[in-house]
NUFIDREN-985880 format. One record per atom (N, C-alpha, C, CB): residue in one letter; x, y, z. Coordinates in steps of 0.05 Angstrom, whole numbers, plus 32768, in hexadecimal, padded with zeros to 4 digits. Glycine has a CB too. Layout:
AXYZ/...
END
This chain:
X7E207CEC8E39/X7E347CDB8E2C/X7E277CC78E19/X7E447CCD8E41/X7E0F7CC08E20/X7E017CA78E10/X7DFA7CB98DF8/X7DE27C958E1F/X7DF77CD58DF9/X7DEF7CE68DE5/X7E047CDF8DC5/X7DF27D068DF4/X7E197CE08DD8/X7E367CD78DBC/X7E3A7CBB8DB2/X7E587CDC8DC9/X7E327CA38DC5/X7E327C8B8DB3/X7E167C8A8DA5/X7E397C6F8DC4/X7E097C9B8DA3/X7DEF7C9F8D97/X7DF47CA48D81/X7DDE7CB28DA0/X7E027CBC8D7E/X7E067CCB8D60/X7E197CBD8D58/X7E0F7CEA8D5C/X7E367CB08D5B/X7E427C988D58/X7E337C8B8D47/X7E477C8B8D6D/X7E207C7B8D53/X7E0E7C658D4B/X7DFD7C708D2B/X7DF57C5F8D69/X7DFA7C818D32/X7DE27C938D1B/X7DF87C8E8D0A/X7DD47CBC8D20/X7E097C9C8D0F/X7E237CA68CF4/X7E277C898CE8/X7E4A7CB48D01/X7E307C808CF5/X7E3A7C578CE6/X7E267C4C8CDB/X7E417C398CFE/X7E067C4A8CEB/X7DF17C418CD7/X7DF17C4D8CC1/X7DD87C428CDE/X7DE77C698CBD/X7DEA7C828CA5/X7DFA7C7C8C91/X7DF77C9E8CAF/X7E177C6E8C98/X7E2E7C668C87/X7E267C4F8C77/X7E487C5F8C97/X7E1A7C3E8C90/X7E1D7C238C76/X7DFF7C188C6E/X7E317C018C86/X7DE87C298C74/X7DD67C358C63/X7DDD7C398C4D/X7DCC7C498C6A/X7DEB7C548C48/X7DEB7C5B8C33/X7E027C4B8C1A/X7DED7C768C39/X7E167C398C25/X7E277C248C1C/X7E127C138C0F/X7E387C158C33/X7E027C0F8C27/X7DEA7BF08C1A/X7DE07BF88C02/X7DC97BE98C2E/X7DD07C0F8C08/X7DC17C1B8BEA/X7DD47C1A8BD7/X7DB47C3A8BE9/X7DF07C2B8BD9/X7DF57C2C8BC0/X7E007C0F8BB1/X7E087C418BBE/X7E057C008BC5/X7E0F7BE28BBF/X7DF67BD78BAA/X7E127BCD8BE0/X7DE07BD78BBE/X7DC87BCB8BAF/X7DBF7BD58B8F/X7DAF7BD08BC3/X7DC17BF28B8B/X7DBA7BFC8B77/X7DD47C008B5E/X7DAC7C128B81/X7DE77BF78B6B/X7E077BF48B5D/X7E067BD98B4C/X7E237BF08B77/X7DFA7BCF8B62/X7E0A7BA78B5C/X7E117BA18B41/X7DF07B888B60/X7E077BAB8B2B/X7E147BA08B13/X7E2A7BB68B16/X7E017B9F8AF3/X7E2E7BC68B16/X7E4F7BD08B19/X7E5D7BBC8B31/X7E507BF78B25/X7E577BC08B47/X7E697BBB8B61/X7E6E7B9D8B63/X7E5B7BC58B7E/X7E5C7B8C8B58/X7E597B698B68/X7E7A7B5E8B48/X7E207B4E8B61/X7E747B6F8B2C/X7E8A7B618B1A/X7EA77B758B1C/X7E7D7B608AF6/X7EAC7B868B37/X7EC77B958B42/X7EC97B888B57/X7EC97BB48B46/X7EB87B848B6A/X7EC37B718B79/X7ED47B4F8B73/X7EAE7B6F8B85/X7EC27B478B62/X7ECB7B2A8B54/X7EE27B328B45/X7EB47B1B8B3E/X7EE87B438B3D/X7F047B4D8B2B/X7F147B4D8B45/X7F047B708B19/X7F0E7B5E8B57/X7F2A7B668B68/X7F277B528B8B/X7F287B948B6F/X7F157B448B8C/X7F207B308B9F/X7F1E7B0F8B92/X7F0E7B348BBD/X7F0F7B098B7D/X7F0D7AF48B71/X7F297AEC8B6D/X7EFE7AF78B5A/X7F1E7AC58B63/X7F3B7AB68B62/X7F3B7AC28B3D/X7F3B7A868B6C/X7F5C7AC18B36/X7F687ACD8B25/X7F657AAB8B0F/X7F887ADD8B31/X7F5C7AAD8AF7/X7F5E7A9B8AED/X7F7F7A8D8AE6/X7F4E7AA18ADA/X7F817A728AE1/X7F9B7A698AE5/X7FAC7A708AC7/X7F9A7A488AED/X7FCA7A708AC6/X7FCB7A7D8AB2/X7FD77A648A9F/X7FDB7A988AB5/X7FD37A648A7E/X7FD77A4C8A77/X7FF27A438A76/X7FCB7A498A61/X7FF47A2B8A77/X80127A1E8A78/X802B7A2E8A5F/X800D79F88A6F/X803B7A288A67/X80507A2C8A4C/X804B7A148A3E/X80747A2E8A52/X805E7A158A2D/X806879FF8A15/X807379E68A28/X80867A0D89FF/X808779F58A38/X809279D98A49/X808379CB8A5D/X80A979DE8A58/X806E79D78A63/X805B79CB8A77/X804A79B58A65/X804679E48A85/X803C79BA8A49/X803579AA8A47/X8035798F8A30/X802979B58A4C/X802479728A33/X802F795F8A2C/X803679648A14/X8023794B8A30/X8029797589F8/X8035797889E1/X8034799189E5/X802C796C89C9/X8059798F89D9/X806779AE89DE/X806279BA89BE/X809179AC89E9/X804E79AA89B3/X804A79B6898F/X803279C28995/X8046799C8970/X801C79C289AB/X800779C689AC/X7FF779CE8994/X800679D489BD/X7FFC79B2898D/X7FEE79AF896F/X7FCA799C8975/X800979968957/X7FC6799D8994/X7FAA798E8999/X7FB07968899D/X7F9379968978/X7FA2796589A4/X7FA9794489B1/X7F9F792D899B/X7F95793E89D2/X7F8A7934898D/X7F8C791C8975/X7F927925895D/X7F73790D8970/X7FA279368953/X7FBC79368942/X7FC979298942/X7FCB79438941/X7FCB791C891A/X7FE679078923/X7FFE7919890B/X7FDF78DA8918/X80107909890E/X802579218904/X8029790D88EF/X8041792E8919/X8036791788D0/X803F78FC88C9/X8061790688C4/X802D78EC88AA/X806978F188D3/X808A78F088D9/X809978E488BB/X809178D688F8/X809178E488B1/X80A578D7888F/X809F78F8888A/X809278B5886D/X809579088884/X808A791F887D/X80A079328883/X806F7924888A/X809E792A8898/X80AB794488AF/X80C9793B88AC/X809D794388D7/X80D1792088AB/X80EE791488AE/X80FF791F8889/X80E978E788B3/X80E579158880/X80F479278860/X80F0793E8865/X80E77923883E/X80E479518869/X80E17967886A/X810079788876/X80C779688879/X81057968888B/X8128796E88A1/X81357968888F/X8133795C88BF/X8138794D8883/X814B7944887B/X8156795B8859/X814279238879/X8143796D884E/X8145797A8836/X814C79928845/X812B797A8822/X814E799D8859/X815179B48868/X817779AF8873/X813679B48883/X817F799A8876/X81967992887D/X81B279938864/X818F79778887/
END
């Protein structure tokens, strides 16, 4: 009976032997599929309404408002 958790034993080392090697001699394939498929998912960017300028025209932009006010007002 000890004869069968023997070969058992053989068979499972044999398995992840040959897992190890190919892991080790993979790694540039296997280590950037793993990071793809259990890695954190980068966050995705806000909408328009999420953020503080919904012109996302960049934060030291200035706008000039006489510009823009004639500009409506010739469109009206």
């Amino acid at each position: 009976m000890w004869i069968t958790y023997f070969n058992w034993f053989i068979a499972l080392l044999s398995i992840f032997i040959w897992v190890g090697t190919y892991i080790v001699w993979q790694r540039d394939k296997v280590i950037p599929w793993l990071d793809n498929k259990f890695g954190k998912d980068d966050p995705m960017p806000p909408t328009p309404k999420q953020q503080n300028n919904p012109l996302n025209i960049g934060e030291n932009t200035k706008i000039n408002y006489k510009t823009t006010q004639a500009s409506e007002s010739k469109k009206d």
